[in-house]
C-alpha positions in Angstrom: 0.0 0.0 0.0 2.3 2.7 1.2 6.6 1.8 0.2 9.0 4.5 1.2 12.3 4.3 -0.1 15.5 6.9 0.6 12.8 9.4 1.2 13.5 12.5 3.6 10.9 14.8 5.5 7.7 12.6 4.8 4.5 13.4 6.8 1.7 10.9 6.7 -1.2 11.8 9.3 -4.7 10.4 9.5 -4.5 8.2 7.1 -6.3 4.2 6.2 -4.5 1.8 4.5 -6.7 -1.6 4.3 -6.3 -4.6 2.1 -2.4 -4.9 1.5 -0.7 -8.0 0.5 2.8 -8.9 2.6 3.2 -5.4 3.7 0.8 -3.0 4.4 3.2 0.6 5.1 7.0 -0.1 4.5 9.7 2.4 5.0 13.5 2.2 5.0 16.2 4.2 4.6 14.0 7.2 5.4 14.8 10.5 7.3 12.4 13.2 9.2 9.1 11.1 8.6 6.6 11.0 10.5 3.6 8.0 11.0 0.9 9.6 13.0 -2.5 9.0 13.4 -3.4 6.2 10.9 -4.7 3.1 11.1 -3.3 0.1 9.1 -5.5 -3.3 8.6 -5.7 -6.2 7.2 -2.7 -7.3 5.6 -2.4 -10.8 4.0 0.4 -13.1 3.5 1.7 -13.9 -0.2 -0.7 -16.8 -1.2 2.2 -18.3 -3.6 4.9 -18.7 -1.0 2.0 -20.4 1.1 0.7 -22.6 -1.1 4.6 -24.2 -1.6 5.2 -23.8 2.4 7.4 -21.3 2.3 5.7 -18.7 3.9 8.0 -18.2 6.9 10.9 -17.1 4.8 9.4 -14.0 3.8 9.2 -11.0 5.9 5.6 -9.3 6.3 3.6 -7.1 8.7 1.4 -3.9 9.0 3.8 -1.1 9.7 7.2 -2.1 9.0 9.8 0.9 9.6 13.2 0.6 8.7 13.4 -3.1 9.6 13.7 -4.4 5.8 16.9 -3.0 5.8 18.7 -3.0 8.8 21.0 -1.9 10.0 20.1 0.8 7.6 19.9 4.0 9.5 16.6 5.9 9.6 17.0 9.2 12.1 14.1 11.5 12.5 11.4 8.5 12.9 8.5 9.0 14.8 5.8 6.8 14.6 2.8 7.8 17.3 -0.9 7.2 17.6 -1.5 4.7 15.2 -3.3 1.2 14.7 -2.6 -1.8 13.4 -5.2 -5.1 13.7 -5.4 -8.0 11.6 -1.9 -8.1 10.2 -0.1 -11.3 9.4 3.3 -12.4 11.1 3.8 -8.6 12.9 1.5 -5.1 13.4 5.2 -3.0 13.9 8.8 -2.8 13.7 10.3 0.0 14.6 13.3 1.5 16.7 13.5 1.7 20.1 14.3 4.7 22.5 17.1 5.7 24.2 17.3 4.3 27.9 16.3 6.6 30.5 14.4 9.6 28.8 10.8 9.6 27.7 9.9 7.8 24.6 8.8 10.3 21.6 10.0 9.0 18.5 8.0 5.2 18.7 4.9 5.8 21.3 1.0 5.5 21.4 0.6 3.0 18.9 -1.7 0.0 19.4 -1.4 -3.4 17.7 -4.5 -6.1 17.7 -5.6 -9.2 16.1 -2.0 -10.4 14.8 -1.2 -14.0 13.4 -0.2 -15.5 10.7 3.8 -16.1 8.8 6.2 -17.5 11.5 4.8 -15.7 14.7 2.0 -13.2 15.7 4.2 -10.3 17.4 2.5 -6.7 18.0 5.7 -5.4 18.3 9.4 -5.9 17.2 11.7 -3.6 18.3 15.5 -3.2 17.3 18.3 -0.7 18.8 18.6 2.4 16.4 21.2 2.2 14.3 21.5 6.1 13.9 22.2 6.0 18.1 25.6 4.4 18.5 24.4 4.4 22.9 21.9 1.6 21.7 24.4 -0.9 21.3 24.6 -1.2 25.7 20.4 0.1 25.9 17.4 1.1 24.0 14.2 0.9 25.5 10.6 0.5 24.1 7.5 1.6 25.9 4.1 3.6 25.8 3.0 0.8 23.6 -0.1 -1.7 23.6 -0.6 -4.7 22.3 -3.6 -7.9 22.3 -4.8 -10.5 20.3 -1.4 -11.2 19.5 -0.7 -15.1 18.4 3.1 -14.6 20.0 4.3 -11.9 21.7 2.8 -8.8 22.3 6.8 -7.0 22.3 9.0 -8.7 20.8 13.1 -7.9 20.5 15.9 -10.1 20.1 19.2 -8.0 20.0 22.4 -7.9 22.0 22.6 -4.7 23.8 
């Protein structure tokens, strides 16, 4: 629906993206954009990488920020006040915050009703690349997830 590529000062606000196939709003390699206020919905795996079983080898999700390719750096990101329900495999990825100081940049969102691919996560979260004080802590919160098949945050990285 929405694929943001090497993009700088991006503002999308109040917005509904519904019926995407794999992913629903994809941005990487982005600067200054903003993600506020919009709701994001049912997005569907690839049917032909299902049919053959190979479904968990591709990445999909609702919102997917800077995740496809990481370490890719993405400064300026905020993504607040948004939905995302009925997505397959994850509703977010998205950076997380730096330790100690309220969360602005990845905050208010909500994620519901997610399943599907390899896992159900509401969120996954990653240290920001752009922030070399992420590599010892990065913190996510202000968040809300349900619904969700896995986990409802979901981050794997060495910090």
């Amino acid at each position: 629906m929405v694929n943001g590529l090497r993009s700088k000062n991006m503002k999308f606000q109040n917005n509904v993206f519904w019926g995407g196939n794999q992913v629903g709003v994809g941005f990487n390699q982005v600067m200054s954009t903003t993600f506020d206020n919009n709701f994001v919905g049912w997005v569907t795996p690839r049917e032909d990488l299902l049919a053959i079983g190979m479904a968990t080898l591709d990445v999909m999700g609702g919102a997917l920020f800077c995740s496809l390719t990481y370490p890719s750096q993405c400064p300026g990101l905020r993504i607040t006040n948004n939905i995302c329900a009925g997505t397959t495999q994850q509703a977010f990825t998205g950076p997380g915050h730096d330790c100690d100081k309220p969360n602005t940049n990845f905050v208010n969102n909500v994620a519901h009703s997610i399943n599907g691919g390899f896992s159900g996560n509401g969120f996954v979260v990653y240290p920001d690349p752009s922030k070399p004080e992420h590599k010892k802590c990065f913190e996510v919160s202000g968040n809300a997830a349900y619904k969700c098949a896995d986990a409802g945050i979901f981050t794997n990285f060495p910090t």
